[in-house]
C-alpha positions in Angstrom: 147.5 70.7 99.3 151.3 71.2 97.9 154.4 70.5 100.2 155.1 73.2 102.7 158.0 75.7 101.8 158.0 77.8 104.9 156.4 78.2 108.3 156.8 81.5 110.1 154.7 83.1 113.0 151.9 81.6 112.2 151.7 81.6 108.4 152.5 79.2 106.2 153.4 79.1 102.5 153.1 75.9 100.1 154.6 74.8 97.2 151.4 75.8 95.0 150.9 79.2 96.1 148.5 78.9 98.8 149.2 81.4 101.9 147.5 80.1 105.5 147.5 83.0 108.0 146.7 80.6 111.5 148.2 83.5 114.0 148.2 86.9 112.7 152.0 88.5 113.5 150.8 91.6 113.4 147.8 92.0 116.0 149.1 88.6 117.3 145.4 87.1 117.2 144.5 83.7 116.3 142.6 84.1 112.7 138.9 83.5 112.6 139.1 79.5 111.0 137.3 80.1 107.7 139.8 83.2 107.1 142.6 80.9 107.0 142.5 79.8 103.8 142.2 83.2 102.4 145.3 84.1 103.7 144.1 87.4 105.4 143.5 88.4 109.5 140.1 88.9 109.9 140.8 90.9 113.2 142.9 93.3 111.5 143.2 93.0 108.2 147.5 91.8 107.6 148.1 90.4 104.3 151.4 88.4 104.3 153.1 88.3 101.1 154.0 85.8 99.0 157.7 84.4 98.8 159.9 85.2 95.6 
């Protein structure tokens, strides 16, 4: 995994691209752990989207 770029209410973007959605900030839930990596709340469905 690539160096960390930013960390914000539970999601964090890398260096490389990848998007880890830990807490959603929308429905405030902790994401299911296999949906992590795929950057998307399994509860509700939030996509965060990716820095410029």
């Amino acid at each position: 995994m690539s160096k960390l770029v930013k960390a914000k209410d539970g999601v964090e973007w890398y260096a490389d691209g990848t998007i880890l959605l830990i807490r959603c900030p929308q429905c405030k839930r902790e994401n299911y752990a296999l949906a992590v990596a795929d950057g998307v709340c399994c509860w509700c469905g939030y996509k965060p989207k990716p820095l410029k």
